[in-house]
VEXTI-811584 format. One record per residue (C-alpha): x, y, z. Coordinates in steps of 0.001 Angstrom, whole numbers, padded with zeros to 6 digits, always signed. Layout:
% residues N
XYZ/...
This chain:
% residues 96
-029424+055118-024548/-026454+056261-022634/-027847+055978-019262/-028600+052242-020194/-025337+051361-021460/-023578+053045-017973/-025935+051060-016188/-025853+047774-018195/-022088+048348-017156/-022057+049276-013728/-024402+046040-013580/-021191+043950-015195/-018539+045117-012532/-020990+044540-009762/-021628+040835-010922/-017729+040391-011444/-017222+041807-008462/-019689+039552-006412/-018562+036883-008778/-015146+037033-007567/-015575+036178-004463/-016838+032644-005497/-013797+032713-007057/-011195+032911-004333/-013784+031167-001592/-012579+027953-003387/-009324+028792-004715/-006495+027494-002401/-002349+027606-002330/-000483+024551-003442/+000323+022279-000606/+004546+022127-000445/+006048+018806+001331/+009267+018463+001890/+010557+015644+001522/+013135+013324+004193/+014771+010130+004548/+012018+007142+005265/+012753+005037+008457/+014047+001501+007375/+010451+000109+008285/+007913+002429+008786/+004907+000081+009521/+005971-002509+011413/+005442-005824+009898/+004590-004278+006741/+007497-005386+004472/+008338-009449+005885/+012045-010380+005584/+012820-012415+003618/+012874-016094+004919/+016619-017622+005247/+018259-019488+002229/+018293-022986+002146/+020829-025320+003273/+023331-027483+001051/+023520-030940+002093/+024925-033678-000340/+024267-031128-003199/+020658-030754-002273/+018574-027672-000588/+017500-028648+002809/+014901-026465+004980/+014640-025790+008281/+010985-027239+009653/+009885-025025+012893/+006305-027258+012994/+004393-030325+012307/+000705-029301+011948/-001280-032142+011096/-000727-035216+009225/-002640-037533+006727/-002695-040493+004454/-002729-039346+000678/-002647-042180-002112/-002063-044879+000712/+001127-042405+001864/+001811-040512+004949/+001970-036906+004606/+002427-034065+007026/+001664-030475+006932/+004939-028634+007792/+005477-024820+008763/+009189-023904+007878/+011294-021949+010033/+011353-018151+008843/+008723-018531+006100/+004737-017351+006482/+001696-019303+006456/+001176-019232+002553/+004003-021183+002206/+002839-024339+004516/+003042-027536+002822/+002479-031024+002570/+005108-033369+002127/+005519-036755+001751/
């Protein structure tokens, strides 16, 4: 009964032992970053600035138009589709 007990034990440590090496195969340090100062735009054309304020003329916001894209008649009125100076596309209008 001894001689099984030593051997169911030397059986243990031998699986631990293989066991163990699973173990650490997939066991890895933590990463360390470090961090710095960012750049003021690190991907180009990633953050837009921000379009220019209006002007104040006669108490009322005027905008700078850089295009005239199309034009149409809406409800019997002319409108044209206007790209302002410093904004994007999404903010292309029409206007009477």
């Amino acid at each position: 009964m001894k001689r099984v007990q030593e051997e169911a034990k030397a059986a243990l440590v031998k699986a631990k032992n293989n066991m163990a090496h699973y173990y650490d195969y997939h066991w890895t340090p933590a990463l360390v970053y470090k961090l710095r100062d960012s750049p003021e735009d690190p991907i180009p054309s990633c953050c837009p600035k921000p379009p220019p304020p209006p002007v104040l003329v006669n108490d009322e916001k005027e905008y700078e138009v850089e295009e005239i894209l199309d034009s149409r008649i809406f409800q019997e009125k002319l409108q044209l589709k206007v790209k302002w100076k410093g904004y994007g596309i999404e903010d292309i209008s029409w206007k009477p």
